[in-house]
C-alpha positions as CSV (number, residue, x, y, z in Angstrom):
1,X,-34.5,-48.0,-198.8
2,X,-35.3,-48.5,-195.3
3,X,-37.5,-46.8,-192.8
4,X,-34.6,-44.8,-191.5
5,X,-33.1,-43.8,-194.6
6,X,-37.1,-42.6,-195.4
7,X,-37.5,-40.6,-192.4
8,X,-34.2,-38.8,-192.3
9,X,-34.9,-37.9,-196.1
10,X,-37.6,-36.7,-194.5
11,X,-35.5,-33.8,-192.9
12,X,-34.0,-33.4,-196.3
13,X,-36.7,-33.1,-198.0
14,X,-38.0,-29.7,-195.9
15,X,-34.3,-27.9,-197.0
16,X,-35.1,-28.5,-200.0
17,X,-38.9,-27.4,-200.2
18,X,-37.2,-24.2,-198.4
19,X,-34.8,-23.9,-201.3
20,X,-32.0,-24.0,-199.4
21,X,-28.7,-26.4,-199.4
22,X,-26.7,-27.7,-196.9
23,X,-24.2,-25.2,-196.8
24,X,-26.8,-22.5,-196.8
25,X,-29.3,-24.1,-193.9
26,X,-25.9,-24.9,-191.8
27,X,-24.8,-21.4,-191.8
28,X,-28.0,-20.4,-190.8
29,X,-28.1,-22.6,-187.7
30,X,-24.4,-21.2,-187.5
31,X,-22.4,-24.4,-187.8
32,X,-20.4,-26.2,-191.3
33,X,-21.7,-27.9,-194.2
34,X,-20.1,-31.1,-193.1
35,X,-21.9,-30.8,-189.6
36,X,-25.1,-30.4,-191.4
37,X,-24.3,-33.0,-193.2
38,X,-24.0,-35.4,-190.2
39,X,-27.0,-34.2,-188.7
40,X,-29.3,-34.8,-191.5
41,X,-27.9,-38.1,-192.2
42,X,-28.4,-39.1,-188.9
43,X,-24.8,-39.2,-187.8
44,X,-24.9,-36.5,-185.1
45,X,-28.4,-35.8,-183.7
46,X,-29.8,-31.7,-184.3
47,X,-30.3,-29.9,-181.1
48,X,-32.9,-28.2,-179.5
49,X,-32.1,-24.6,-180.5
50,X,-31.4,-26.0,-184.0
51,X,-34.9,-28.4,-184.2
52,X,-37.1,-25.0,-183.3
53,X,-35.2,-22.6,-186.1
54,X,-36.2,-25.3,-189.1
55,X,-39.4,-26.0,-187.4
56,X,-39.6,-21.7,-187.6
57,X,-38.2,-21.7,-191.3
58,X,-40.5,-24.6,-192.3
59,X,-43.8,-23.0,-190.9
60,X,-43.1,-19.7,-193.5
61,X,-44.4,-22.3,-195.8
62,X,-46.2,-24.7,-193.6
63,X,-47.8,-22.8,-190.8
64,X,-49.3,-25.7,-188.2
65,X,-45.7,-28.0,-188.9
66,X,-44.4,-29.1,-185.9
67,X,-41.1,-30.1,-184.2
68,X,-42.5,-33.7,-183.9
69,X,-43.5,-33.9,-187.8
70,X,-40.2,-32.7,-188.7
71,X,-38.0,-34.7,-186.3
72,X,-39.9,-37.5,-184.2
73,X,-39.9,-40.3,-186.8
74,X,-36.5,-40.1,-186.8
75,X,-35.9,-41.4,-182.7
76,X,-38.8,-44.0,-183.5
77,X,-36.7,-45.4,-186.2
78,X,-33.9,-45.6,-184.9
79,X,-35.4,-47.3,-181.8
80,X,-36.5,-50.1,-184.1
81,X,-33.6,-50.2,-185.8
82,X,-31.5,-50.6,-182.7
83,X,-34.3,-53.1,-181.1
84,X,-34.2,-55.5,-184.7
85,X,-30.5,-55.9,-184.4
86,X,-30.4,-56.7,-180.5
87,X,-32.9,-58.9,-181.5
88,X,-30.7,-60.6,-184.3
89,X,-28.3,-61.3,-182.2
């Protein structure tokens, strides 16, 4: 599995450690399953508003989380991601 597929895993991994499922964390941020679905697997990127309610949800359980924990790695992937295929070019 690769570095990408890791870190948005990553943003999996915190639904679940809430208990929650897609469905379930989507209608909290007020939006579908299936655009859950894309934002966690990195084919639509969260937004603000929705980045600082999971960051909220998250610190019930893990009280100094931050935005950048949750959601950085993510952009820093990518960005290598995209910078290793210009560069196979």
């Amino acid at each position: 599995m690769n570095k990408t597929k890791k870190q948005l895993n990553k943003v999996a991994g915190y639904r679940v450690m809430l208990g929650l499922n897609q469905t379930e964390l989507g209608k909290y941020l007020g939006i579908t399953k299936q655009a859950y679905s894309n934002k966690e697997t990195g084919r639509n990127s969260f937004s603000d508003k929705e980045k600082i309610m999971i960051k909220d949800l998250v610190s019930k359980h893990i009280p100094d989380i931050t935005i950048d924990n949750i959601f950085f790695w993510l952009k820093v992937c990518k960005s290598i991601n995209k910078t290793r295929r210009l560069n196979n070019k």
